[in-house]
SERO-4910 file (N, C-alpha, C, O; in steps of 0.05 Angstrom, whole numbers):
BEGIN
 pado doro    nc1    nc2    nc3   cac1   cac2   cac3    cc1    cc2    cc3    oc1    oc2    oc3
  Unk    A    335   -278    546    314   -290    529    318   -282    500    327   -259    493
  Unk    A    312   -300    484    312   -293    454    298   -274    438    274   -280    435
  Unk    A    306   -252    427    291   -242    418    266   -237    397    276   -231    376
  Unk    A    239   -236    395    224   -244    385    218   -251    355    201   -233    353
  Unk    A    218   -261    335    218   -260    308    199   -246    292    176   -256    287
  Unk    A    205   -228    284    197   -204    262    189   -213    229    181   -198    212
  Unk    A    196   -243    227    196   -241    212    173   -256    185    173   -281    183
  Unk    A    160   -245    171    141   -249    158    147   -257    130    169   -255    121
  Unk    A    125   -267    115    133   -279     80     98   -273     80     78   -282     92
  Unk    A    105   -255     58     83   -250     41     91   -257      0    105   -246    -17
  Unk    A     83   -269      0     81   -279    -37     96   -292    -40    106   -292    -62
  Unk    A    110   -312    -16    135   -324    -27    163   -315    -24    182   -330    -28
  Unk    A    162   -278    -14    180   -269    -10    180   -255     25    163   -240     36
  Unk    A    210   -269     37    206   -256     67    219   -231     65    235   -222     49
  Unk    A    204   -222     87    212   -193    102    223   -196    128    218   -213    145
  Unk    A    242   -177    129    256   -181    161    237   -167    186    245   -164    209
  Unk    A    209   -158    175    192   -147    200    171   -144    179    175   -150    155
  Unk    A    144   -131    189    120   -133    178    112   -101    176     88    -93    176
  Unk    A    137    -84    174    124    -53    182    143    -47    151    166    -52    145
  Unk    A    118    -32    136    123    -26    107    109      4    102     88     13    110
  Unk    A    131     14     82    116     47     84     97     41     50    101     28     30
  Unk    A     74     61     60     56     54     31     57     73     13     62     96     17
  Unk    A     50     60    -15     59     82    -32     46    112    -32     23    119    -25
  Unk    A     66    126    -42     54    163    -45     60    166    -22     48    186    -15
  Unk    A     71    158     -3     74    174     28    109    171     30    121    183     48
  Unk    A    126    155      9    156    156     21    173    158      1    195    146      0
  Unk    A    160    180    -22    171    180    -42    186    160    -60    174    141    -68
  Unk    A    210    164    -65    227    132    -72    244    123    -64    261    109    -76
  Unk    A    243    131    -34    266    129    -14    281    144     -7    281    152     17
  Unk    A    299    151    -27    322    175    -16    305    197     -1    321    210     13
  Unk    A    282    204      2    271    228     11    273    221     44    269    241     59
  Unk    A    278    195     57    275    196     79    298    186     89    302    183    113
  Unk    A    314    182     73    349    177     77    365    182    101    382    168    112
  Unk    A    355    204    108    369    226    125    355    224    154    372    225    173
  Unk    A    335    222    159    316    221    170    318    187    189    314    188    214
  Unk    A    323    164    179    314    147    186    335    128    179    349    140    162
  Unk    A    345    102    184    364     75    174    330     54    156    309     42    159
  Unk    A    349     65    135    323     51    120    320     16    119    301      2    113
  Unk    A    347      9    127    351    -22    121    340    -30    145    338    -55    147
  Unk    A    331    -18    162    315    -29    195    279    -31    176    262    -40    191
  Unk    A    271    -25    153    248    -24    143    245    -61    134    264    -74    127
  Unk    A    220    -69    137    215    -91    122    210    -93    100    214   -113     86
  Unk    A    198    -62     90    208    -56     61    199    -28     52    188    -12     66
  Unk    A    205    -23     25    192      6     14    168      0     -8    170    -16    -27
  Unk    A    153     10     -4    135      9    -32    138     34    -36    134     50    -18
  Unk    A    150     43    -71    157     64    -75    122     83    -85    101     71    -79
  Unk    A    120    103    -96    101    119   -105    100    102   -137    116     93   -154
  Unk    A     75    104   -135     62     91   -160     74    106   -191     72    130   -197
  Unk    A     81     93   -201     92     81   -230     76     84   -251     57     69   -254
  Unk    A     82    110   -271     57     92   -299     84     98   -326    109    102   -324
  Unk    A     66     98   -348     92     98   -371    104    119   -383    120    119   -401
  Unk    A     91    147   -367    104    166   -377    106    187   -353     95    181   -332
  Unk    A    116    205   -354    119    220   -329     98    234   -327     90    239   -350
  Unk    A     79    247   -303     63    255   -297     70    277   -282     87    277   -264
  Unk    A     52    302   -292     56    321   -269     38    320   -241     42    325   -218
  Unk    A     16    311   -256      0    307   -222    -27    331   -231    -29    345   -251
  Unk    A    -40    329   -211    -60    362   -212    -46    374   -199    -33    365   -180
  Unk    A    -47    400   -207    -40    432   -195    -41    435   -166    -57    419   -155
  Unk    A    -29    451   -150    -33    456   -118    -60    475   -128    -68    481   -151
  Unk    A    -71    479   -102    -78    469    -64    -80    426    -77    -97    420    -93
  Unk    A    -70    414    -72    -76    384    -72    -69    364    -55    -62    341    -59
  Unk    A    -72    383    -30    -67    372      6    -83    387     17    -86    410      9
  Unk    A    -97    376     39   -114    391     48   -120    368     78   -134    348     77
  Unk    A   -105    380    102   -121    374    129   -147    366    130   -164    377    115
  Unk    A   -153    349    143   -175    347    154   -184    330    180   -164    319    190
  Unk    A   -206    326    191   -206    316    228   -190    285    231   -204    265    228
  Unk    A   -162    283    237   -147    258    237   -147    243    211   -154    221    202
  Unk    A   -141    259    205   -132    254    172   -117    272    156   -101    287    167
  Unk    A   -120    272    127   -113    292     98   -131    278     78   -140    256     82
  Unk    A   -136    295     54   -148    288     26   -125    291     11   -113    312     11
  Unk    A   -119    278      1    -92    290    -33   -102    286    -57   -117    266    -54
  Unk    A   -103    293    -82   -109    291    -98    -78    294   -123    -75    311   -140
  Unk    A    -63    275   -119    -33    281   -127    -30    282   -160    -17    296   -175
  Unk    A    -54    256   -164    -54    253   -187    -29    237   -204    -18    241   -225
  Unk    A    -28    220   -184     -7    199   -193     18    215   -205     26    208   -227
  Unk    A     31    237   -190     56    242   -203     83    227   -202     93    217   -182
  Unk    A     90    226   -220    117    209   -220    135    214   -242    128    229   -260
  Unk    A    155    204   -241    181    212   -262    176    191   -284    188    195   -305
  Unk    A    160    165   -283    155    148   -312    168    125   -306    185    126   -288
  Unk    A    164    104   -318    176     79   -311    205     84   -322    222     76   -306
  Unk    A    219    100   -352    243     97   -353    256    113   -339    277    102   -331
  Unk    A    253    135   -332    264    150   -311    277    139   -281    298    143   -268
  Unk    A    247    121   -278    243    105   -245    271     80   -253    290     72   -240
  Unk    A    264     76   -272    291     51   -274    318     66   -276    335     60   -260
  Unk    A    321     81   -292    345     90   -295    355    108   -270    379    104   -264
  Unk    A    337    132   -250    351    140   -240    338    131   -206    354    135   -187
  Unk    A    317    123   -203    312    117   -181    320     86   -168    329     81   -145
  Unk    A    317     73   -183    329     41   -171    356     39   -172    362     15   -174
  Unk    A    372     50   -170    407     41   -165    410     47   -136    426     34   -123
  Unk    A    389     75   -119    387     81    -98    380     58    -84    393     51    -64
  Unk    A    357     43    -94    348     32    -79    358     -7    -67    354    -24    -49
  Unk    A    377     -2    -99    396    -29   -103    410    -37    -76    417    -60    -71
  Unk    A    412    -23    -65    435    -37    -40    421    -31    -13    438    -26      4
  Unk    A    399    -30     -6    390    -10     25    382    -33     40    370    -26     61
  Unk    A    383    -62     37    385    -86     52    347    -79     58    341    -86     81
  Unk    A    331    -71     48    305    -84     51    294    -88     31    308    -91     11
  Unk    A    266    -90     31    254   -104      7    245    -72     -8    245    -50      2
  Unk    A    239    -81    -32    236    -62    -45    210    -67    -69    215    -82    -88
  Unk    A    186    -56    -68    155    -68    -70    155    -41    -91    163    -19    -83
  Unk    A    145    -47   -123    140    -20   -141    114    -21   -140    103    -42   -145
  Unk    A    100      3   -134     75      5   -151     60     21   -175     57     45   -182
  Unk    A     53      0   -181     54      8   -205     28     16   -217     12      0   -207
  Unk    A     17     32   -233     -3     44   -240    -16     53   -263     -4     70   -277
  Unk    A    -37     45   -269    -47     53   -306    -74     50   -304    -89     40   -288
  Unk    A    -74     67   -340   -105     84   -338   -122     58   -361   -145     60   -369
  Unk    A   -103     32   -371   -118     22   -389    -94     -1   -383    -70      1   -377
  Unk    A   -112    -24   -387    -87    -58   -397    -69    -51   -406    -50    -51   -390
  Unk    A    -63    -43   -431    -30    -32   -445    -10    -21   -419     10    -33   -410
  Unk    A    -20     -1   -411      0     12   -401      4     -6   -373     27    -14   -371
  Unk    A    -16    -14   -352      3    -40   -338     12    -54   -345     29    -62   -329
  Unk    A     12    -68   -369     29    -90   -386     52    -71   -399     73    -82   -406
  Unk    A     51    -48   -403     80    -43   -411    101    -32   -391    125    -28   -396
  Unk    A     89    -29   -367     99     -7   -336    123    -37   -330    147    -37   -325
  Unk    A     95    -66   -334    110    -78   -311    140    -97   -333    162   -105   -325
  Unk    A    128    -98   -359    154   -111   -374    173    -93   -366    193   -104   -357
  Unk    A    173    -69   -367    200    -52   -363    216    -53   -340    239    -44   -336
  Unk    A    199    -66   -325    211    -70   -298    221    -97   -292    236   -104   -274
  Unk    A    211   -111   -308    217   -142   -305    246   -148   -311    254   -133   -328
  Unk    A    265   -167   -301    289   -171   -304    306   -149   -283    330   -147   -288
  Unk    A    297   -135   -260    311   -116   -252    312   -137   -222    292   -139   -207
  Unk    A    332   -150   -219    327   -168   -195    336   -152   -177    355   -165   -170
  Unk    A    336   -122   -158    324   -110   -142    300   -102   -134    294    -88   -115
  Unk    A    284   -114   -153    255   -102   -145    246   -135   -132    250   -157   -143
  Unk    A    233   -130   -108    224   -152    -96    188   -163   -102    179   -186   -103
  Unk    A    172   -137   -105    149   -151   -106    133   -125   -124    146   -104   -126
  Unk    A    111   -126   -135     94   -111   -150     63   -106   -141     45   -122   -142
  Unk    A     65    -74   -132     48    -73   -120     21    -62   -145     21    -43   -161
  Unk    A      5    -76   -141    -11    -71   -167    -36    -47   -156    -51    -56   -139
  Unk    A    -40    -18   -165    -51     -8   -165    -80     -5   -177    -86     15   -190
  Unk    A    -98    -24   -173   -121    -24   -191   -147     -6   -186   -169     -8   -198
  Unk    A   -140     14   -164   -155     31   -165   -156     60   -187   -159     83   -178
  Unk    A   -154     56   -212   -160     72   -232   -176     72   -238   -193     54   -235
  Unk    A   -177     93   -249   -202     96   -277   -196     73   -310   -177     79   -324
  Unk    A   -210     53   -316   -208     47   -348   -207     65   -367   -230     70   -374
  Unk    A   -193     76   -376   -207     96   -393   -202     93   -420   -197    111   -435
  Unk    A   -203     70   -426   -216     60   -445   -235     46   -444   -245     46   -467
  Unk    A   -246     32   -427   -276     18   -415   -296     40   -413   -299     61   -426
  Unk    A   -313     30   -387   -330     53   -381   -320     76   -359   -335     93   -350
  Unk    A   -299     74   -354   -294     95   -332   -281     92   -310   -263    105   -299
  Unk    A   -298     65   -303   -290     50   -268   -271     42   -267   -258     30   -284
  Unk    A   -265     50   -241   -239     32   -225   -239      6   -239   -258     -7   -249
  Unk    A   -213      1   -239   -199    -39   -246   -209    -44   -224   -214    -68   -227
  Unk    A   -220    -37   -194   -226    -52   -167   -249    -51   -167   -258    -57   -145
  Unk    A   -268    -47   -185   -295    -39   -176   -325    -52   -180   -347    -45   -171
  Unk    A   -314    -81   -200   -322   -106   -189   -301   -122   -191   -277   -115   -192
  Unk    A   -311   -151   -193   -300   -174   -190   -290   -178   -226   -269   -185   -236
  Unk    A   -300   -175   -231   -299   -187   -267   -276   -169   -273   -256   -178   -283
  Unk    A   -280   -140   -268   -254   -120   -284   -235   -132   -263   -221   -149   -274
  Unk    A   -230   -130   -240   -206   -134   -227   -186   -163   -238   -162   -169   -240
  Unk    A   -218   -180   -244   -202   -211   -258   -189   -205   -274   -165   -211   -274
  Unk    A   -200   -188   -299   -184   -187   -322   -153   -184   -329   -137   -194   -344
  Unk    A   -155   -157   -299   -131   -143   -302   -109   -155   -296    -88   -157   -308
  Unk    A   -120   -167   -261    -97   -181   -253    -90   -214   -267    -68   -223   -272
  Unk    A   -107   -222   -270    -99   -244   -295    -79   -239   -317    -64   -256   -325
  Unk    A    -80   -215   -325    -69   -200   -354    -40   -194   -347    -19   -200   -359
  Unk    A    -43   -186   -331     -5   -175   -304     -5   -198   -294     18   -202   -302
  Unk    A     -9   -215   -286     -2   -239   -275     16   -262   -298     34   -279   -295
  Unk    A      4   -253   -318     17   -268   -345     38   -265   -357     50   -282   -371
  Unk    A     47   -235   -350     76   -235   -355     90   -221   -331    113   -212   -334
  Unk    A     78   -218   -310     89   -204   -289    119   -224   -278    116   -249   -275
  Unk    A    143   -214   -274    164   -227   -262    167   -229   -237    189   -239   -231
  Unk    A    152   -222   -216    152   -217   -191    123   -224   -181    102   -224   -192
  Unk    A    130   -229   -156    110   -233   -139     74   -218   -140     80   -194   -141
  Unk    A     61   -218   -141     42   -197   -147     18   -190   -125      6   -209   -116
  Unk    A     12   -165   -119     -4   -163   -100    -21   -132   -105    -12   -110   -101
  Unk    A    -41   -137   -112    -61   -119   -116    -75    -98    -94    -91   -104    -76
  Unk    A    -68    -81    -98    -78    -59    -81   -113    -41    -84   -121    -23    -98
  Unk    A   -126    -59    -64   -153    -46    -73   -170    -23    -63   -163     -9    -45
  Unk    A   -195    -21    -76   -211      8    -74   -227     -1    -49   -236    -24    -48
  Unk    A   -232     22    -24   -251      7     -3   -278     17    -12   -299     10      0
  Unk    A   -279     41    -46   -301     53    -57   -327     33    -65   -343     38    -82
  Unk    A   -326     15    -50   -347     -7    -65   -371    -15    -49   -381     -1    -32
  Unk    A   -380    -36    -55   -406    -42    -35   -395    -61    -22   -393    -60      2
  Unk    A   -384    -85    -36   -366    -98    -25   -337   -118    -34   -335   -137    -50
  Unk    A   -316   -107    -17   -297   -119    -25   -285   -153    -23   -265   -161    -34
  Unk    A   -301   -166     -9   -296   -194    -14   -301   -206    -32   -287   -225    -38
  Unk    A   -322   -200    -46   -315   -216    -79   -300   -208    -96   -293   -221   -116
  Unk    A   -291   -183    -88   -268   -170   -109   -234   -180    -95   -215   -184   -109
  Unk    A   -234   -182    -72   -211   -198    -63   -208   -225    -70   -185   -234    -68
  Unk    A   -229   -243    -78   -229   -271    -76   -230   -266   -105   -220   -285   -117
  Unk    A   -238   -251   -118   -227   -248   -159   -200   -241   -160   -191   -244   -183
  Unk    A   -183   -232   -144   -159   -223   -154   -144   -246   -141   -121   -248   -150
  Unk    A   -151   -264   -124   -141   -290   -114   -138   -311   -136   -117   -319   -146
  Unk    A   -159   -317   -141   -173   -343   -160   -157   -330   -191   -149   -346   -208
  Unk    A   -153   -294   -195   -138   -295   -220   -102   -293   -215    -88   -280   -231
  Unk    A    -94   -305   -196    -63   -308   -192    -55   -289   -168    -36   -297   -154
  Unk    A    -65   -269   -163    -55   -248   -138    -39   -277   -115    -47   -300   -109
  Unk    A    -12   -258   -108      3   -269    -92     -6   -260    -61     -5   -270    -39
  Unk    A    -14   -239    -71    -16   -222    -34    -42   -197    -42    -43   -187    -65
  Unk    A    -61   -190    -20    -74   -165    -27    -61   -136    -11    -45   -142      7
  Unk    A    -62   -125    -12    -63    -95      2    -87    -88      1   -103    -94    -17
  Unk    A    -93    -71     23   -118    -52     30   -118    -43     54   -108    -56     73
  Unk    A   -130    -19     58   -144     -7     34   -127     22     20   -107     33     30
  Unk    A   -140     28     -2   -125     45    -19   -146     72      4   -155     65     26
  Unk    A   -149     95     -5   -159    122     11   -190    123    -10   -195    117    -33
  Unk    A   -204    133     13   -237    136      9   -237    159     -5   -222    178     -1
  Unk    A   -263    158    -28   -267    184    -33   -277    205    -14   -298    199     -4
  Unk    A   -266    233     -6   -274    257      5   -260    284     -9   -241    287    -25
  Unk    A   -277    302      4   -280    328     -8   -282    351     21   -294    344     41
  Unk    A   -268    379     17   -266    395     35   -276    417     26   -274    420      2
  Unk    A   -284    429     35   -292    468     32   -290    474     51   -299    464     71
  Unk    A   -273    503     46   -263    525     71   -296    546     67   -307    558     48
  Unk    A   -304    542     99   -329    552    109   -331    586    107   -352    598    107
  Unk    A   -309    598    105   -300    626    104   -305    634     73   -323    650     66
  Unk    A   -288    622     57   -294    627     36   -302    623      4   -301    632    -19
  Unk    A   -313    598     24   -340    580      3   -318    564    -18   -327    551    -36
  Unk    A   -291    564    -15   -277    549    -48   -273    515    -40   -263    510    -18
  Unk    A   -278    501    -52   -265    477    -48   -246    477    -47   -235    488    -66
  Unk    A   -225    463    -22   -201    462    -14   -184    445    -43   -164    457    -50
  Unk    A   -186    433    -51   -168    418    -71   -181    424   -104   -204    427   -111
  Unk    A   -159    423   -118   -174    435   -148   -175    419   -168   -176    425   -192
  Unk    A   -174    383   -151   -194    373   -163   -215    366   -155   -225    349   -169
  Unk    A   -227    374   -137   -248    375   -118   -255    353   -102   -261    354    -78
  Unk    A   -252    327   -118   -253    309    -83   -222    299    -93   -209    304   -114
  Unk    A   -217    283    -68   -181    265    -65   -190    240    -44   -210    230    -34
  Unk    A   -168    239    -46   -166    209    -21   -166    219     -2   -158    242      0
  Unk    A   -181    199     28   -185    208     51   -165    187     66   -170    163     62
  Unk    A   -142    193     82   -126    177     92   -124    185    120   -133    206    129
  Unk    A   -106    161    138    -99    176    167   -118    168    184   -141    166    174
  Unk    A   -116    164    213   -129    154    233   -163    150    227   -171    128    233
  Unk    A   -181    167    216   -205    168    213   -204    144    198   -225    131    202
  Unk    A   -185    132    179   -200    116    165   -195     81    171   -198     60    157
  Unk    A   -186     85    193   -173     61    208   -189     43    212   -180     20    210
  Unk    A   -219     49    221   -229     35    226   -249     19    199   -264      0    199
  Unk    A   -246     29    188   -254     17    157   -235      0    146   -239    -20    133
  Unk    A   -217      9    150   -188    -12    142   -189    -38    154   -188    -60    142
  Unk    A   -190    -34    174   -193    -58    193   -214    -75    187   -210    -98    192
  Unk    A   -236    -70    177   -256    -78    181   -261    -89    152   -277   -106    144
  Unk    A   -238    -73    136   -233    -91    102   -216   -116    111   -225   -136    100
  Unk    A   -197   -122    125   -184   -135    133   -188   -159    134   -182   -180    123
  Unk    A   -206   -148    158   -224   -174    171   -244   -195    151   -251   -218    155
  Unk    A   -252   -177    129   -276   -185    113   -265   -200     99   -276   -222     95
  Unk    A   -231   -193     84   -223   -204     58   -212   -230     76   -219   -251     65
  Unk    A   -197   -234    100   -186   -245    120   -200   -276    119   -188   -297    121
  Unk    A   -227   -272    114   -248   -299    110   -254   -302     85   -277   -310     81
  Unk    A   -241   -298     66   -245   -308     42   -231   -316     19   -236   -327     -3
  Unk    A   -202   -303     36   -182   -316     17   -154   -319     35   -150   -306     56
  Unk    A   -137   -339     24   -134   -356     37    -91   -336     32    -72   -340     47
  Unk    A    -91   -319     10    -65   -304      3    -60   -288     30    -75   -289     49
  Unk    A    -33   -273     29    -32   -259     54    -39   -233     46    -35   -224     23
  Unk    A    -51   -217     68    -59   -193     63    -36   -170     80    -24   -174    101
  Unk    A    -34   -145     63    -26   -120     81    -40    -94     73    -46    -80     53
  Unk    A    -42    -94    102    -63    -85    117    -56    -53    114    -32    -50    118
  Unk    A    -70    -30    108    -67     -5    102    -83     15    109   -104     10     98
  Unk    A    -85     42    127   -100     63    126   -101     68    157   -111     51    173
  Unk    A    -92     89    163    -91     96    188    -76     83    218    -84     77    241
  Unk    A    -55     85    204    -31     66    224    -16     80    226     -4     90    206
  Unk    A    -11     88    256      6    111    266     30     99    280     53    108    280
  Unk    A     19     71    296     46     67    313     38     29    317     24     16    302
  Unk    A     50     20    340     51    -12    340     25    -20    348     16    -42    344
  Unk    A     16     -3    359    -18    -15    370    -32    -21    357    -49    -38    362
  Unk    A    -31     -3    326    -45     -7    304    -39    -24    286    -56    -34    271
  Unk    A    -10    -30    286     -2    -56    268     -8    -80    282    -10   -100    268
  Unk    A    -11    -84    315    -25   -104    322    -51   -104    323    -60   -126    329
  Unk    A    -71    -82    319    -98    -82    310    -97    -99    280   -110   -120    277
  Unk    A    -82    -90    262    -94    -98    239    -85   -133    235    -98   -151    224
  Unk    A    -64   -135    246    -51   -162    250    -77   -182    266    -83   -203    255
  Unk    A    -84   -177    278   -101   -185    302   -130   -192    285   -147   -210    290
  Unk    A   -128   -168    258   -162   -174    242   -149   -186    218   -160   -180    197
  Unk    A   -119   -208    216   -119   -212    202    -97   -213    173    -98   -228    154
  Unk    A    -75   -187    181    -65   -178    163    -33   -198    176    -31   -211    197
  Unk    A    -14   -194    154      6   -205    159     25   -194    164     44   -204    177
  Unk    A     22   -165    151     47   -144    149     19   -110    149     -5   -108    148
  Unk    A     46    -88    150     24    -72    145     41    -49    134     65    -54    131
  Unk    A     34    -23    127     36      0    113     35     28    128     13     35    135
  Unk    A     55     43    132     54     68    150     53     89    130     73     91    115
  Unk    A     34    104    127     30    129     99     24    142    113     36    136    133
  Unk    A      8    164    117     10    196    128     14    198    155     13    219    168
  Unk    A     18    175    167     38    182    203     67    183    187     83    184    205
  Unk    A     78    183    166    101    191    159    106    228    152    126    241    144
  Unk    A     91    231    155     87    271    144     88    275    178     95    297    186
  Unk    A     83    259    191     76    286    218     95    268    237     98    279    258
  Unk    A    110    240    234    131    228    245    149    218    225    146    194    220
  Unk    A    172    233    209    190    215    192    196    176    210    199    155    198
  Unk    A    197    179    235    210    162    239    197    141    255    209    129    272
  Unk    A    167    136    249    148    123    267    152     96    254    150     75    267
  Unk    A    157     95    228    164     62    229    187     49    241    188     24    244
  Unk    A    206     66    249    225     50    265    211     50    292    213     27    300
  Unk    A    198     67    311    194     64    331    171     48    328    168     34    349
  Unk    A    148     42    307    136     15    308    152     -6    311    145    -19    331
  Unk    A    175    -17    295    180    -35    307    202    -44    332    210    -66    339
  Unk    A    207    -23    338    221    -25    367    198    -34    387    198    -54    401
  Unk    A    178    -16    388    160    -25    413    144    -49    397    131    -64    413
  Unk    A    141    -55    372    128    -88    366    145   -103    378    136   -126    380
  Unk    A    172   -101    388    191   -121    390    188   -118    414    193   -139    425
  Unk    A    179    -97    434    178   -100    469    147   -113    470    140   -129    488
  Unk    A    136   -109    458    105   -120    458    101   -145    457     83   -154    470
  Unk    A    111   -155    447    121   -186    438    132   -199    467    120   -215    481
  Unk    A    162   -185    472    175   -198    489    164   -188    519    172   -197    540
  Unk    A    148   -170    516    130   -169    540    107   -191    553    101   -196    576
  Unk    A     96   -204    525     78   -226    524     88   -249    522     73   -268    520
  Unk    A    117   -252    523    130   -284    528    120   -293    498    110   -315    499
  Unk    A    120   -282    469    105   -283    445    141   -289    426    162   -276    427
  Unk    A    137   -304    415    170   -307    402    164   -310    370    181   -314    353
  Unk    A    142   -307    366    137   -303    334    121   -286    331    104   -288    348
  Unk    A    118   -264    311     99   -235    302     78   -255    289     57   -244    285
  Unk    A     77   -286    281     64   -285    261     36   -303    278     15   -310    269
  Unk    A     47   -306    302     32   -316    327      1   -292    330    -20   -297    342
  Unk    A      8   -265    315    -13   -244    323    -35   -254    297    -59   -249    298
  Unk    A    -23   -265    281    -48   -261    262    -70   -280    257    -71   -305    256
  Unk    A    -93   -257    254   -128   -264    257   -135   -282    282   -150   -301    286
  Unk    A   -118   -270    296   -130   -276    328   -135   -262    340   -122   -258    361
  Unk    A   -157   -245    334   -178   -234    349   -198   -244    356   -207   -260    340
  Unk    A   -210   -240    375   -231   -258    389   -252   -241    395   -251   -221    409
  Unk    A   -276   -252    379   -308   -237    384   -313   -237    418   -306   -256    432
  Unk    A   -324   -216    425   -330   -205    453   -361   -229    452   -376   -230    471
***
């Protein structure tokens, strides 16, 4: 029997499978080199991008918690010229797709992250980080209504060279008008969700675990919120979505597939399995040919109300 087809198109651009690692969990590739055949990936989304190098906040800025972690990384990175000059020649030849995300604290600096990157025909798609702070506005996230998210992605959409797909905050009341604003302003594809706000303190000795005191809440706990963004943005816009937060292995990429998504994102089951995205899609491929199923793309938003 033929073996089942893996293969998905999100923004216009295909992937040879729907299992993608998300950013801040796989460094910029070479870190998992060793570990894994990266060209068996449908793609990389590297760690978020801004225009100058960042150190991040100070350690403790990981911190366990019940089927999960908080991080508070603080967007560290080596800078967009750095990322061009010494990180993308790695990534030039590894036969998968290769997704930047990219990240800023005001319009300028996403309009200057993504020109610098434009013209680099190894980079396959742009993952737009709009969960920041403005900080030149009032403060809020680019995701945190409908109107800022228009602006932004309208603004990157205008000179953006690549495919574009916005990565949003699940911090809101609700995310379907803010998905159907980044649609209606050019978004090729969405991602979600980005990590919830939480906060830890060690019961012993009263300090807050992280020293910026809250971080992102990622990892199995937050799966079911993911899913359930999925499903919501799933009925309202019509782009393809990938699906993110608490996906450990293939059951979960057919959960999120199932509410909807097209492709999906493996982030902190990569700290405690370097190598669970390949065994996602080995057993998506027995799962499939177990069900007499000859297309992956046969799973999506076919789930059926009880």
């Amino acid at each position: 029997m033929t073996a089942p087809s893996l293969n998905v198109t999100i923004g216009g651009v295909e992937f040879k499978n729907p299992i993608l690692t998300a950013s801040g969990t796989f460094g910029y590739g070479e870190e998992f080199d060793e570990y894994i055949d990266l060209s068996r990936l449908g793609g990389i989304v590297t760690k978020s991008i801004t225009r100058h190098e960042r150190k991040g906040h100070p350690p403790p800025r990981t911190a366990e918690t019940a089927s999960g972690m908080l991080n508070a990384i603080g967007l560290a990175n080596v800078g967009v010229d750095a990322y061009v000059r010494d990180k993308l020649p790695f990534l030039r030849n590894l036969g998968t797709r290769i997704v930047v995300n990219v990240a800023g604290f005001d319009t300028d600096e996403y309009l200057y992250v993504i020109d610098k990157l434009n013209g680099h025909d190894e980079i396959d798609m742009i993952e737009l980080n709009i969960s920041c702070p403005n900080v030149k506005g009032d403060g809020m996230e680019f995701s945190s209504n409908p109107q800022i998210a228009y602006d932004i992605v309208k603004k990157v959409k205008g000179i953006c060279g690549f495919p574009l797909m916005p990565k949003l905050s699940p911090n809101v009341a609700d995310i379907k008008p803010i998905a159907k604003a980044c649609e209606e302003a050019g978004a090729d594809a969405l991602a979600l969700i980005n990590t919830l706000y939480g906060m830890a303190i060690d019961p012993f000795n009263w300090r807050i675990k992280l020293t910026n005191i809250t971080g992102g809440l990622s990892g199995p706990a937050i799966k079911p919120v993911a899913i359930a963004a999925v499903w919501k943005t799933a009925s309202v816009v019509k782009i393809p979505i990938v699906g993110i937060g608490g996906i450990m292995d293939y059951r979960d990429v057919i959960e999120f597939m199932l509410a909807g998504a097209t492709a999906v994102q493996f982030g902190t089951a990569n700290f405690v399995q370097p190598d669970c995205t390949i065994r996602a899609i080995d057993d998506l491929t027995d799962y499939l040919g177990s069900r007499n199923i000859q297309d992956v793309n046969d799973l999506i938003g076919k789930a059926k109300k009880t």
